[in-house]
C-alpha positions in Angstrom: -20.8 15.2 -21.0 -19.5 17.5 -23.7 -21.5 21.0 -24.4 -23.3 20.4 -27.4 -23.0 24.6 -28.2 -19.3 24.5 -27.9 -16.4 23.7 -30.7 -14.9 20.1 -29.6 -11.6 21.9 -29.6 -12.1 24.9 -27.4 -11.9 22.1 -24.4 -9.2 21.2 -25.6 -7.6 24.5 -26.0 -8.5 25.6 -22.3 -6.7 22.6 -20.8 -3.0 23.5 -19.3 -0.8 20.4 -18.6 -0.4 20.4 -14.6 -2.8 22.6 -13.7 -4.9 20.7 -11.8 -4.4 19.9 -8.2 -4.2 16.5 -7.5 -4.3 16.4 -3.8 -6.8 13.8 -3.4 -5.0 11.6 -6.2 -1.9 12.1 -4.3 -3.4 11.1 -1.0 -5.5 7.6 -2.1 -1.8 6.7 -3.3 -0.2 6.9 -0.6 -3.1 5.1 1.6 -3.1 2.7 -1.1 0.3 2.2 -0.9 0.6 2.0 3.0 -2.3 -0.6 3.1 -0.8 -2.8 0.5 2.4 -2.7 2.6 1.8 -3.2 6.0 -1.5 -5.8 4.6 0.8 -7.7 2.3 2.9 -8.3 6.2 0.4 -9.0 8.1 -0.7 -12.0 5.6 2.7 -12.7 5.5 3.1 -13.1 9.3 -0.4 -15.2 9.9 1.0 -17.7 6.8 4.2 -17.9 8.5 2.7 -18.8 12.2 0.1 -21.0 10.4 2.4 -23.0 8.3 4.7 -23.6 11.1 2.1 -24.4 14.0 0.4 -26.6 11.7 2.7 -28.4 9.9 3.8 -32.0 11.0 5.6 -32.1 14.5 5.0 -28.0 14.5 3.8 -26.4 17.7 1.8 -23.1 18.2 5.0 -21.1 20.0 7.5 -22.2 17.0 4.7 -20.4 14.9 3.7 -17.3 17.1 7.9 -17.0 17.7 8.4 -16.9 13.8 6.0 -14.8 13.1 6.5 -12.3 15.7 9.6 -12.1 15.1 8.9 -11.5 10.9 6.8 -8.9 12.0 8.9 -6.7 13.7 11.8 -7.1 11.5 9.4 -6.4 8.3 7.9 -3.7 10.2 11.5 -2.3 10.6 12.2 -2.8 7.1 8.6 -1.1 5.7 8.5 1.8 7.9 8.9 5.4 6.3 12.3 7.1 6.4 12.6 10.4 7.6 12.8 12.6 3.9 16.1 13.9 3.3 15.8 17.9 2.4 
């Protein structure tokens, strides 16, 4: 809430662009980010085994094959490269 015994504009005045740390903003990004990511493969991967054990003439190793296999190549695909200095 605003201090009612100070000019609307001295806040204003006292704020510098990029001043502020923004650790903790940084930080819920990038676990945002990582749990989108690796969740959006893991749904990916159960749809994939469901679909194909329980589709017509489908069998539960065709689906747990699949999926394992979508897994590991998405998980070789997602994982963080090394950063390049």
């Amino acid at each position: 809430m605003a201090d009612p015994h100070k000019p609307a504009d001295q806040d204003a005045q006292a704020y510098l662009r990029g001043s502020q740390a923004i650790g903790e903003q940084e930080s819920t990004y990038a676990l945002f980010m990582n749990l989108a990511k690796w969740g959006s493969l893991a749904v990916g991967a159960v749809l994939l085994f469901l679909t194909l054990w329980f589709q017509p003439g489908g069998s539960f190793v065709m689906g747990a094959g699949a999926a394992v296999v979508f897994a590991v190549i998405g998980f070789f695909a997602l994982k963080s490269k090394p950063a390049a200095h």
